[in-house]
C-alpha positions as CSV (number, residue, x, y, z in Angstrom):
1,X,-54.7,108.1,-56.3
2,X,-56.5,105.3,-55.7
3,X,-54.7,102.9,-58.4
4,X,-51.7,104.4,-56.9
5,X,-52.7,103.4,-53.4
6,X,-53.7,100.1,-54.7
7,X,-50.5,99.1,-56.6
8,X,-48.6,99.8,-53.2
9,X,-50.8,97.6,-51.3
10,X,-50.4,94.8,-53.9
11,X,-46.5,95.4,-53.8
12,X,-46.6,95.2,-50.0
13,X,-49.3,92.5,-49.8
14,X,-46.8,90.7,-52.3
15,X,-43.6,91.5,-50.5
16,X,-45.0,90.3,-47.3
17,X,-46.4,87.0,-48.9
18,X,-42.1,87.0,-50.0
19,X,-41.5,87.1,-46.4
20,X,-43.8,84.8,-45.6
21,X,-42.6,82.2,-47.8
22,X,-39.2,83.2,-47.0
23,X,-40.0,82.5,-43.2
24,X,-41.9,79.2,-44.1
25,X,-39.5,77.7,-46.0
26,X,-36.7,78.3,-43.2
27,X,-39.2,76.8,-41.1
28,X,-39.3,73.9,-42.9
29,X,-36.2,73.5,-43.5
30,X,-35.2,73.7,-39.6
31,X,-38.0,71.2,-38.8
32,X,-36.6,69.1,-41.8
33,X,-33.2,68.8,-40.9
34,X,-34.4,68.9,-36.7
35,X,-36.2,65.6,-37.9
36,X,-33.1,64.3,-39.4
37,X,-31.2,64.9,-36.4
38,X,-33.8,63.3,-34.4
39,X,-33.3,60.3,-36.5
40,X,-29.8,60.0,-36.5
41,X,-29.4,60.4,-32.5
42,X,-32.0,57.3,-32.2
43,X,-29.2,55.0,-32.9
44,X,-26.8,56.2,-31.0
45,X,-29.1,56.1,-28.3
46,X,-29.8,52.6,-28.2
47,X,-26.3,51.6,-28.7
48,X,-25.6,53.7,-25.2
49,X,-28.4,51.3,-23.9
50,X,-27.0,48.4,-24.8
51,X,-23.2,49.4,-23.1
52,X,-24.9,50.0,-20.2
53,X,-27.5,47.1,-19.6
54,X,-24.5,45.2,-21.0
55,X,-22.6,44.0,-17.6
56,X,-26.1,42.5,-16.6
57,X,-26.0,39.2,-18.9
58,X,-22.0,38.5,-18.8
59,X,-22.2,38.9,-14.8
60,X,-25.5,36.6,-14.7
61,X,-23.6,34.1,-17.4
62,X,-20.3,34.2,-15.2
63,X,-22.8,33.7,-12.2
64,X,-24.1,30.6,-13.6
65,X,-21.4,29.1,-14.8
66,X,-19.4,29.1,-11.4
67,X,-22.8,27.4,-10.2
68,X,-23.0,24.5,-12.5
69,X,-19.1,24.5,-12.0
70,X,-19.4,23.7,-8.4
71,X,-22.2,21.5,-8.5
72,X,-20.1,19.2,-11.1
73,X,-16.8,19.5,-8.5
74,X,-18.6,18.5,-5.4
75,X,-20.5,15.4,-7.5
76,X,-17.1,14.4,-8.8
77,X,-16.0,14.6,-4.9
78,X,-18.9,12.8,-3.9
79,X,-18.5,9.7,-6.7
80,X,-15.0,9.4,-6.0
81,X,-15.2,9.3,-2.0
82,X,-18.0,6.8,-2.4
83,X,-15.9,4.4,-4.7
84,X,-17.0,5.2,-8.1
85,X,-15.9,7.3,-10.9
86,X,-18.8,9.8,-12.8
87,X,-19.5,6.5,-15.5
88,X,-20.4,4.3,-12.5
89,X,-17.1,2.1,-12.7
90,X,-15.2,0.6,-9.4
91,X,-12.4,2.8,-8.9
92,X,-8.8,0.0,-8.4
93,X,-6.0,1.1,-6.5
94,X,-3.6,-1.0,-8.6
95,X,-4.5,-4.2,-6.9
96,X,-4.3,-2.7,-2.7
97,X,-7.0,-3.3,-0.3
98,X,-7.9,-0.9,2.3
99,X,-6.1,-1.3,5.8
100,X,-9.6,-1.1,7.3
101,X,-11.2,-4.1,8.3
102,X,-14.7,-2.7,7.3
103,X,-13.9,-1.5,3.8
104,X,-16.6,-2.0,1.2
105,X,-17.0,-1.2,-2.2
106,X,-20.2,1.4,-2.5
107,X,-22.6,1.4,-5.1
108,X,-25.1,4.7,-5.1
109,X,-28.5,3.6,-5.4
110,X,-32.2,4.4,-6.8
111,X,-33.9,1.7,-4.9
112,X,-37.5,3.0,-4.4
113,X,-37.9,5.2,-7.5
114,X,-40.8,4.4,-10.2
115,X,-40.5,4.9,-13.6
116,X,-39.0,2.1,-14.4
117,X,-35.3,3.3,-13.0
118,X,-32.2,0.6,-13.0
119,X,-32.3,-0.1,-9.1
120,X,-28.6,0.1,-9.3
121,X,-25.8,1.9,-10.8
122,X,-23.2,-0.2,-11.6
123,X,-20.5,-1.4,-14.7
124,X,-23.1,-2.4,-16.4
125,X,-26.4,-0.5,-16.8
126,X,-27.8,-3.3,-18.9
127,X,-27.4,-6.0,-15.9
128,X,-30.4,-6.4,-13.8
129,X,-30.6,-5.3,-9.9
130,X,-30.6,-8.7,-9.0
131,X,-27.6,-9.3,-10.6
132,X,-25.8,-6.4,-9.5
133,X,-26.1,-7.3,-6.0
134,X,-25.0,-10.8,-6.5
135,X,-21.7,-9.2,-8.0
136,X,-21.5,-6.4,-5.5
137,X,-21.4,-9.6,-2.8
138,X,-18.8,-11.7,-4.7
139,X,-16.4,-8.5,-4.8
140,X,-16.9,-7.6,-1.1
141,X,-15.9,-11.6,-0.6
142,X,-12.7,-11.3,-2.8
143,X,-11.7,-8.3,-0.5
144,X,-12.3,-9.8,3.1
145,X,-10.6,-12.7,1.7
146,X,-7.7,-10.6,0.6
147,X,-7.3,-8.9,4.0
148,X,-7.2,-11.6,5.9
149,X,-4.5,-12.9,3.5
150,X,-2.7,-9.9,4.4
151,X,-3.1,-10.2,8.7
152,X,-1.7,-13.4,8.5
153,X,2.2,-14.2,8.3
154,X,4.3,-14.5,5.4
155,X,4.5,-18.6,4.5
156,X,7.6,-20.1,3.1
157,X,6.7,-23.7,1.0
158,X,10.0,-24.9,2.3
159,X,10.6,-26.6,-0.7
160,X,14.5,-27.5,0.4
161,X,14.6,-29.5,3.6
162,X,18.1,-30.1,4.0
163,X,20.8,-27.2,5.1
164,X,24.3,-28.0,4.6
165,X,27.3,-26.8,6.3
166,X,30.1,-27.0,4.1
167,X,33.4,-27.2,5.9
168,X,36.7,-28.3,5.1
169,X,36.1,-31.3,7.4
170,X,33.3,-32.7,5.1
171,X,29.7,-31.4,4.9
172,X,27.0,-31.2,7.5
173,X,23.4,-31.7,6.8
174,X,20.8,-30.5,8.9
175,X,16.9,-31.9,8.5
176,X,15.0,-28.3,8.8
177,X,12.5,-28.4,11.3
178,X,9.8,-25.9,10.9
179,X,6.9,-27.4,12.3
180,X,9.2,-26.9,15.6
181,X,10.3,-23.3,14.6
182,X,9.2,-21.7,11.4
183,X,10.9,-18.3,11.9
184,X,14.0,-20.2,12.5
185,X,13.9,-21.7,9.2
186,X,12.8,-18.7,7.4
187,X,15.7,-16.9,8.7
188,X,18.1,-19.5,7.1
189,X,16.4,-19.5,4.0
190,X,16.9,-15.3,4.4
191,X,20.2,-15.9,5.2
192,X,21.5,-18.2,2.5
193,X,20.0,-15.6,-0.3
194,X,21.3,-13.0,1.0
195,X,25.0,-13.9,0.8
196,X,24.2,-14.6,-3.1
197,X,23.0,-18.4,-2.9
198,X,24.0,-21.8,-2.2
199,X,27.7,-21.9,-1.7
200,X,28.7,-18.5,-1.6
201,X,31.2,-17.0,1.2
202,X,29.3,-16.8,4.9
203,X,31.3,-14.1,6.6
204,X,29.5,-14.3,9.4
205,X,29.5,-18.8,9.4
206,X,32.1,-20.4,12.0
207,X,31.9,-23.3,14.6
208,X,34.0,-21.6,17.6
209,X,33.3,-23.8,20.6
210,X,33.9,-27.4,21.6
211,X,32.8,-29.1,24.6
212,X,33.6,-32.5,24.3
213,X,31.8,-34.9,24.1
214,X,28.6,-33.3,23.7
215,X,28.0,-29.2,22.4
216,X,29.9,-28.4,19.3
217,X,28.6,-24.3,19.2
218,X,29.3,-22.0,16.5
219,X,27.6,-18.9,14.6
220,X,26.2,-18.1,11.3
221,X,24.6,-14.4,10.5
222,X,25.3,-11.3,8.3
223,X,25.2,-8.7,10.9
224,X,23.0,-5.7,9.9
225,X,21.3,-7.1,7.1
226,X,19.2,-10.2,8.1
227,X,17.3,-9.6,11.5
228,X,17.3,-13.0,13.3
229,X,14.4,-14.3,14.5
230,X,12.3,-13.2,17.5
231,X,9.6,-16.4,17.7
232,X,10.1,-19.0,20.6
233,X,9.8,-22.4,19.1
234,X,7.1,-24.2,19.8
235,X,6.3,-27.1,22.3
236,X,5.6,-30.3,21.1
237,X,3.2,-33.0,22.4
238,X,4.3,-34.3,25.3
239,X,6.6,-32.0,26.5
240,X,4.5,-29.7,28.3
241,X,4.8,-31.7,31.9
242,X,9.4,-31.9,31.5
243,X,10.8,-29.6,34.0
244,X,12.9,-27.0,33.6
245,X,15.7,-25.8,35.6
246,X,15.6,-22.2,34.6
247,X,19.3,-20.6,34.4
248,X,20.2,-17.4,36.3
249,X,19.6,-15.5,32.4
250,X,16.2,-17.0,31.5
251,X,14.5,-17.5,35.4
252,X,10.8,-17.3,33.6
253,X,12.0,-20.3,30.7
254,X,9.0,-22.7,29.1
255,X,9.0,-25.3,26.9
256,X,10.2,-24.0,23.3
257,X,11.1,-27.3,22.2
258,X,11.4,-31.1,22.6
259,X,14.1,-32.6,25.2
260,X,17.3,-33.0,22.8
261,X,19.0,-35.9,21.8
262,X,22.2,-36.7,19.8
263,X,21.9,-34.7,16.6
264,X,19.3,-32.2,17.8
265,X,20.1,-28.3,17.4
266,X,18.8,-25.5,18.6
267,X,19.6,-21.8,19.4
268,X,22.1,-21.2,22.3
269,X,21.4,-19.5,26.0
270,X,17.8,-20.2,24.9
271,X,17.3,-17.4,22.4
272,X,14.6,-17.4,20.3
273,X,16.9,-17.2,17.1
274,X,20.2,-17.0,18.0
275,X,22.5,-16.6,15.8
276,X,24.6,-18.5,17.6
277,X,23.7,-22.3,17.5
278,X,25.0,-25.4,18.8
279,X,24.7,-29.4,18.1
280,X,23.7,-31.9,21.0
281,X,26.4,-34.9,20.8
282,X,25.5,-36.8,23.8
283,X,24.9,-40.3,23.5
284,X,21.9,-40.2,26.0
285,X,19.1,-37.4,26.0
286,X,19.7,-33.6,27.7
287,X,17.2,-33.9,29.9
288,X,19.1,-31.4,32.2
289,X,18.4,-29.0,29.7
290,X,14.7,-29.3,29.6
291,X,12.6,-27.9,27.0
292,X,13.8,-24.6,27.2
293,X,15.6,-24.4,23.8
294,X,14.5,-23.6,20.4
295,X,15.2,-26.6,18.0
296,X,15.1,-25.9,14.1
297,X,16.7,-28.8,13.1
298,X,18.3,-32.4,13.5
299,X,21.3,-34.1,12.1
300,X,19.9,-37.8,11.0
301,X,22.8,-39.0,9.0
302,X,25.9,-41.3,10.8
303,X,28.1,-39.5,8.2
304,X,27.4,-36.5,9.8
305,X,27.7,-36.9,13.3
306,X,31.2,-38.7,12.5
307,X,31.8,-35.4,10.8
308,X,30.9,-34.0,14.3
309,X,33.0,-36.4,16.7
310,X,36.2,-35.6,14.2
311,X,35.9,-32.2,15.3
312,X,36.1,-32.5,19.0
313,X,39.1,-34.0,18.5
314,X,40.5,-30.9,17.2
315,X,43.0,-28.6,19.1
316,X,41.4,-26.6,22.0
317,X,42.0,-23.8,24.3
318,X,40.3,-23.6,27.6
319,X,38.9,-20.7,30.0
320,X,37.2,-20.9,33.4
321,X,34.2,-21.7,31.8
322,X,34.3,-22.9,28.5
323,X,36.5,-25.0,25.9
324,X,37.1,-23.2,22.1
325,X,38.8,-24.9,19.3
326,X,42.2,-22.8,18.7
327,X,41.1,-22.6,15.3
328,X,37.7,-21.8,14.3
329,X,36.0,-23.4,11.3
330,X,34.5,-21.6,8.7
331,X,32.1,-22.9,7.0
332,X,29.7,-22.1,3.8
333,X,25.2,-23.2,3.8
334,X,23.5,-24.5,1.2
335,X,19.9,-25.4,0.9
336,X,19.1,-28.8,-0.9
């Protein structure tokens, strides 16, 4: 009995070391392939990290960026409206100066710093403060000098003195006077070029009027394309105490020009530039016309004027007031 009782306590002492070798190896084995799982799952957690903390450094890098953006926009802005590109040089505006009288070329500037900083930023880094300064000067001279260049009127050299009217009567020449009225003489000069030159056919070129013995009047324009002149001529030494008998058109008249003589012209009904013109043939000098005319010119040569007296000879047709020839005479200009 008791070896029986023994052998069954073995077999169940054995069977329940079975079990519990049984129940450790599953135990094991769970923790085993728990501690796998564990270990797989760790990547995929820090990859979910990173997606999520992700945004934080593009957004911060986009922030930046637009930063360093703007502060490069607004320096370029700054450089430019101050006169100088981002390497320092002058900015040129093909040659123009500024309208503005007080327009200066601006330099930016370190005076003041230590470290041994260029005192001025310039074309040339390599050029000493000093220097830079005496250049800076020299440009804002050139500029001044420029715009005052500008402010003052166009001058013509004048380099042909003699206009001629070319008629089929023989030629007239006319001694330019500009020193008596320069925008009378610039407008002949305007007015030969634009009909193509010396020569060409003056459409608008006629003597219409003869008043014998002394105003020979006629016209010479192009109508919508040369503007006549505007300037009173000038009054000459010694002319300033004639008097003038104003007419009924010009009651305020002045002196615009010396008394005329035989040869002189000027501008009719005392306009400043006409176009309409006439030639003084009296022997003896106008004095009843005073100095209210503008002269541009005189006829100096005898050939000339018997050009002139020739043509009062000429058929005429009269009117309450005035004498014309019956047949206008055209004539052509030419500068020589």
């Amino acid at each position: 009995m008791q070896s029986a009782h023994t052998r069954m306590r073995r077999i169940v002492e054995k069977e329940n070391r079975d079990i519990d070798a049984r129940i450790g190896k599953g135990s094991v084995g769970k923790q085993t392939q728990s501690s796998s799982k564990n270990r797989r799952r760790k990547p995929i957690n820090l990859c979910l990290v990173m997606l999520v903390l992700s945004p934080i450094p593009i957004v911060g890098a986009l922030v930046y960026a637009t930063r360093q953006y703007t502060i490069w926009s607004t320096a370029q802005q700054t450089q430019q409206a101050e006169g100088l590109t981002p390497q320092g040089t002058i900015l040129k505006n093909s040659g123009k100066v500024a309208s503005s009288s007080g327009t200066k070329i601006k330099r930016l500037r370190n005076a003041g710093q230590s470290g041994g900083q260029v005192g001025a930023i310039d074309i040339d880094n390599n050029i000493p403060p000093s220097e830079h300064i005496q250049k800076e000067a020299v440009v804002e001279q050139r500029i001044m000098e420029q715009q005052r260049e500008q402010e003052q009127p166009t001058k013509t050299s004048y380099d042909k003195k003699i206009l001629v009217l070319t008629t089929k009567h023989g030629n007239i020449k006319i001694t330019l006077r500009p020193d008596l009225s320069s925008g009378s003489v610039d407008y002949i000069y305007k007015l030969v070029e634009s009909y193509g030159g010396n020569g060409k056919r003056c459409m608008h070129c006629k003597f219409y009027r003869s008043e014998k013995p002394g105003i020979l009047q006629g016209i010479m324009a192009h109508e919508g394309v040369v503007p006549v002149n505007e300037v009173l001529g000038t009054c000459p030494e010694g002319a300033e105490t004639v008097k003038n008998d104003c007419p009924k058109w010009d009651k305020h008249c002045g002196c615009h020009g010396p008394v005329m003589t035989r040869g002189a012209i000027a501008w009719a009904a005392g306009q400043a530039g006409g176009p309409d013109f006439f030639i003084d043939a009296y022997r003896d000098p106008a004095r009843f016309w005073g100095t209210q005319h503008t002269n541009f010119g005189f006829i100096e040569d005898k050939a000339s004027l018997e050009i002139i007296d020739a043509i009062f000879e000429l058929p005429i047709e009269s009117t309450a007031d005035m004498d014309f020839l019956k047949d206008p005479i055209h004539f052509d200009l030419v500068l020589e």
